[in-house]
N, C-alpha and C positions, 0 to 999 in steps of 0.2 A: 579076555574082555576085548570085544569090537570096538569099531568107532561109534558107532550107535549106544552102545549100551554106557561108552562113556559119556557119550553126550547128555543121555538121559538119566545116568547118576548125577553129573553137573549138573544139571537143568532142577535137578529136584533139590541138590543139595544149596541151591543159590536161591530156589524158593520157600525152603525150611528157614535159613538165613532170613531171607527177607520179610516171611512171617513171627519167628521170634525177633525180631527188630522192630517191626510195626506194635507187635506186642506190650514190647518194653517200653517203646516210646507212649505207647495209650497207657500204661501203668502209670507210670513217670506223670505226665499229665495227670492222670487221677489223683495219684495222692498230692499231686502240688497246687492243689488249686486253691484259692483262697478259697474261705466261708465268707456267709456275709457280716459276720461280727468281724473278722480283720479286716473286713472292705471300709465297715462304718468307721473301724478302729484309724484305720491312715487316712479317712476322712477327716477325722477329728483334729489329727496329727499335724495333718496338712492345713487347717484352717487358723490353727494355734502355730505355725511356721508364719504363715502368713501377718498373722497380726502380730508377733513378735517382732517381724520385719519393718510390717509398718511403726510400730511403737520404737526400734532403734531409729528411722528417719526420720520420726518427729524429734527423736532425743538427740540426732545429731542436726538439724534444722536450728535447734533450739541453742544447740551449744554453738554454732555458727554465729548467731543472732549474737548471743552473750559477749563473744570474744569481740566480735564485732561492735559493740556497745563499750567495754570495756578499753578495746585500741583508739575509741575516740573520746571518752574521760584522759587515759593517759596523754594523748596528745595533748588534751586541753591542759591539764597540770602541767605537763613541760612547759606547755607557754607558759602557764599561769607563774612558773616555777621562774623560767628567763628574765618575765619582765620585771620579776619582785628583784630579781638579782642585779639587772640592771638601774631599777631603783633604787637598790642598796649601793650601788656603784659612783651612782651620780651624788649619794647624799653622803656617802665617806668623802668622796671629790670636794662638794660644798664643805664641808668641816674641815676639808685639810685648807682649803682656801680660806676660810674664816680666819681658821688658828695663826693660820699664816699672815693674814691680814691684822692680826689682833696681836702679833709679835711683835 
């Protein structure tokens, strides 16, 4: 075998190559193509991701708001809670001073 005739076995055997590869790859391609019912299907998918999305940021909006609502009830009962206790403190006070007064 020449150098010619190698070159022109290589030449063919790199062109057989590169035609079953073009081949394979346009098969590949065919059969993986979507149809248009799984097109509409991850349509669907996607629209139902979407609104699920939004309905968790309303429902964390919402529970935001809540806690929020809720840390400022508690504050106010802690005062509410202080100043009763502070009441209760000055009016034990007046009664120990009375009894004392009345000894």
């Amino acid at each position: 075998m020449n150098r010619t005739e190698f070159i022109i076995a290589t030449a063919v055997a790199l062109f057989v190559a590169f035609v079953l590869g073009w081949l394979a790859s346009w098969l590949v391609q065919r059969l993986s193509r979507a149809s248009q019912a799984e097109l509409s299907e991850l349509e669907a998918m996607a629209t139902a991701l979407h609104d699920a999305e939004e309905a968790r940021d309303d429902a964390l909006r919402q529970l935001e708001a809540r806690e929020a609502e809720l840390r400022s009830k508690l504050q106010q009962t802690e005062a509410e809670l202080r100043a009763a206790m502070d009441g209760l403190r000055d009016a034990r006070a007046e009664v120990a001073a009375l009894q004392a007064h009345l000894d």
